[in-house]
C-alpha positions, 0 to 999 in steps of 0.5 A: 892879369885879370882874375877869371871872374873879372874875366866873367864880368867883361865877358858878361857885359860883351856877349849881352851887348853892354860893353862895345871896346876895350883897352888893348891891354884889356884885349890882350889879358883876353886874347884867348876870348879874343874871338868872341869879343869880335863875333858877339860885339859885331852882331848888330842885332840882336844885343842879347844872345839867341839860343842860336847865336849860341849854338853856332858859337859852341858849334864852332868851338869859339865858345865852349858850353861850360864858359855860357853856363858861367856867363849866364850864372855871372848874370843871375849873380849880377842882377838877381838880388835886384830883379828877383827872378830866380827861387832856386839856382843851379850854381854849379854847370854840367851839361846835360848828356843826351841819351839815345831814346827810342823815337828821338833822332840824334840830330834832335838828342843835341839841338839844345847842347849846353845851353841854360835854360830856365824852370819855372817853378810850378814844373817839376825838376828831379832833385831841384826844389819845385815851390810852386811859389807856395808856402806849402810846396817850399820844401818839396824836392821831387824825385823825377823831372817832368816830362818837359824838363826830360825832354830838354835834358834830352836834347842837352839843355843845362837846367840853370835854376827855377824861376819865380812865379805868382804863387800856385800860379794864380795871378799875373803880377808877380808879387809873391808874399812867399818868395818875393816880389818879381820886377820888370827889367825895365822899370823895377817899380813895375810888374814884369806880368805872369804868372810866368814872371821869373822866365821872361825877367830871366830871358830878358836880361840874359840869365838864361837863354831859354825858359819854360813857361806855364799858361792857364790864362795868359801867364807865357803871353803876358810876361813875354809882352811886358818884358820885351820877349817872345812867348808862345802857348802851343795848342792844347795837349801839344807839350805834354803836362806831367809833372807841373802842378795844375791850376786847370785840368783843362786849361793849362799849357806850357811853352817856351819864353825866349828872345827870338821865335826861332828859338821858340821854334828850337824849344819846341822841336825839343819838349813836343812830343805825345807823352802816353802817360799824360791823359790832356796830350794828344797823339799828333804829327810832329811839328816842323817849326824850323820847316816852316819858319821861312815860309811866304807870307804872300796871300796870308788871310789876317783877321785884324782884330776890332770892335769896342773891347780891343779898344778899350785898350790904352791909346799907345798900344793899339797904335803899335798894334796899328803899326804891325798890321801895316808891316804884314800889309807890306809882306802882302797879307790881305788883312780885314778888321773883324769884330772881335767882342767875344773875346770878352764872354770867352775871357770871362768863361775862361775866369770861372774855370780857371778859378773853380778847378784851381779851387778843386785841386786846392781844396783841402789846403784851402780848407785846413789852412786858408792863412797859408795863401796870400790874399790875392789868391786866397780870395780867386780860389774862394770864389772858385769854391763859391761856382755852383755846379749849374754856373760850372756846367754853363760854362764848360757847354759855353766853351765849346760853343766858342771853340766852334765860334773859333773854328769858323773864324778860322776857315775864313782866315789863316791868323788872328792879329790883337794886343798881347795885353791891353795895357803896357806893365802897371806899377808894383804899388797901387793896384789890386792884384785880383783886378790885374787879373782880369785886366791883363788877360782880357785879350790871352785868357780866350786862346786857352779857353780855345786851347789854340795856338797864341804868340806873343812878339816885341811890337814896339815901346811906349814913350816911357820906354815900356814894351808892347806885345802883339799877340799871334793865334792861328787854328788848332795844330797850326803851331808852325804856321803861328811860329812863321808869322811871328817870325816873318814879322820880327825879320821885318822889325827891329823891337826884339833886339833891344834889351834893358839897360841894366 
């Protein structure tokens, strides 16, 4: 008989679409899983399994909570050592207990019921180490979870362990001098983008089946794209940030990273809700992602984002770009380019906050030991503390004024349709991470400096066989509506059901 971890093994590789027959006597060994082998083997789309896909299963008691931790932690133990995703792990499975909470509907305490979902860690998680990808947070061990992490026990969700990230958040390569280099599942010589890197690897290669993501400038968005996932940034003080270290006080989100927008949609019933304690949230009607999900499409009004800065991006991911416009075309949007040159001063206002408040809240650390960063960092918080209180002033006035340029954008049209980023994944080696940066949030950065909601879905590969995003933004609070266009199109489409080949 097979041992319970070459049980695993198979397991594994069937439920992440690896493994498509066995042997009889392969079969009979796992009669007891026999069942699972037909359901997951028979989906044809998608390979990997979606948080749904998941629940259904558990539901349905063909596959048991604890058996899902196991083959996602077989995963991690699998691929981890190569892909780098992961700081820490929670080795050992045990559900979350749902516990009744004033305000929260049972139906709510059980949407995420044993499922593993992934930290990043710049998110505080109690008794879990939270690095911050940081030399000097390595150690910390926080005694409380962050209001996001709270929310997921809630629901039931298993914590499976906090993922890397460019240190402190401040970068989107992935290349951390502390913890390792991150890399992308489909080309390991490439940067899986971040700062969110270790959530969309993790999401990507089914090590888990959810993760949570951090967004100052485009850090959920980017790595989403570059991995083949789904990524969605809520509109600003939607999911509350208590308990994650900052970068910007005023431009930091946090969001799901997953293989399907309807399990963007599961997490977000989950993790938003108005947290009192936390002075960027706001006190708004709850969402009804899953309400909307399915809604018509017919008559949507879509601005198809044009003009010589969306064009400087690379040749194949526009023609994906391109191609998308045309699937919303056939779900009967009317769809006209808009020139969309701002984005280039909304990106650049975005730059100097970003690096001028990570300064502020680093500042003694930067000060008595400037050596304990890496140098990428170290040089972007520098230039933070060089903004004078003039260039800082200017830019602040300068995002409201864009905010306002974004409100009458959006009294015209119902979405806004551009490339996630402008190129696919760089290589690790060869490029000055600082440049990366401004590179790869040149169309992502302007949607937190707007704080509007920004989705970021699978749109197609280029033919060296690395994806390409196309990125989602509506108006503030139109969370739902953003969600129903993503989902629309992935209905539409089959790029979110390919996964690497690992």
């Amino acid at each position: 008989m097979l041992s319970r971890q070459q049980e695993l093994d198979i397991i594994t590789l069937i439920a992440f679409g690896r493994v498509y027959s066995l042997s009889l006597l392969t079969l009979f060994q796992l009669r007891k899983f026999y069942h699972i082998f037909i359901i997951i083997d028979g989906m044809s789309a998608p390979d990997r399994l979606t948080i749904k896909q998941a629940l259904d299963l558990i539901h349905s008691k063909e596959l048991s909570a604890e058996e899902l931790g196991l083959l996602c932690l077989n995963q991690i133990q699998r691929l981890n050592p190569s892909l780098n995703a992961f700081i820490t792990v929670s080795d050992s499975f045990v559900p979350a207990k749902p516990t009744q909470t004033k305000g929260i509907t049972s139906s709510l305490e059980n949407s995420l019921r044993g499922i593993p979902i992934a930290v990043k860690d710049m998110i505080d998680t109690a008794r879990i180490k939270t690095t911050a990808g940081s030399a000097f947070f390595s150690e910390s061990i926080p005694t409380t979870d962050a209001f996001v992490v709270g929310k997921l026990k809630q629901a039931g969700a298993h914590i499976i362990g906090k993922t890397n990230t460019h240190e402190i958040a401040l970068g989107v390569t992935g290349d951390n001098p502390h913890f390792g280099t991150a890399r992308n599942p489909w080309d390991t010589t490439r940067i899986p983008g971040g700062s969110s890197s270790g959530s969309a690897i993790a999401v990507a290669t089914g090590m888990a089946l959810g993760a949570l993501g951090t967004d100052t400038g485009g850090s959920i968005r980017i790595p989403a794209a570059l991995c083949g996932v789904v990524g969605f940034k809520p509109t600003y003080g939607r999911v509350s940030l208590r308990g994650i270290l900052p970068l910007s006080w005023n431009l930091d989100h946090v969001g799901p990273i997953v293989q399907s927008v309807r399990d963007a949609a599961l997490m977000m019933l989950a993790i938003s809700a108005y947290d009192t304690l936390d002075p960027a949230s706001v006190h708004m009607l709850p969402g009804d992602y899953l309400g909307h999900l399915m809604d018509d499409m017919e008559g949507k009004r879509i601005a198809f984002a044009s003009g010589a800065y969306i064009e400087s991006a690379d040749t194949e991911t526009l023609n994906a770009v391109h191609t998308a416009v045309d699937v919303f075309s056939t779900l009967k949007c009317k769809i006209e380019k808009v020139n969309m040159d701002i984005l280039r001063e909304a990106a650049r206002v975005n730059k100097i906050i970003t690096q001028t408040d990570a300064a502020a809240f680093h500042r003694d650390r930067l000060r008595d030991h400037p050596d304990r960063f890496g140098e990428d960092v170290r040089r972007r918080l520098q230039q933070g503390a060089q903004t004078s209180s003039t260039e800082y002033a200017l830019a602040r006035r300068a995002q409201v004024e864009i905010r306002n340029r974004f409100k009458m954008l959006f009294e015209s049209y119902d979405f806004l349709i551009l490339p996630t980023t402008p190129i696919p994944a760089p290589t690790i080696q060869g490029h000055d991470a600082v440049e990366q940066a401004a590179r790869l949030t040149s169309f992502t950065a302007p949607f937190n400096l707007t704080g509007l909601p920004a989705l970021s879905v699978p749109c197609g590969f280029t033919a060296s066989g690395l994806p390409i995003g196309l990125q989602i933004v509506s108006y503030a609070w139109k969370d739902a509506q953003t969600l129903n266009a993503g989902y629309a199109f992935e209905q539409a489409t089959e790029w979110h059901t390919r996964m690497p080949a690992l």
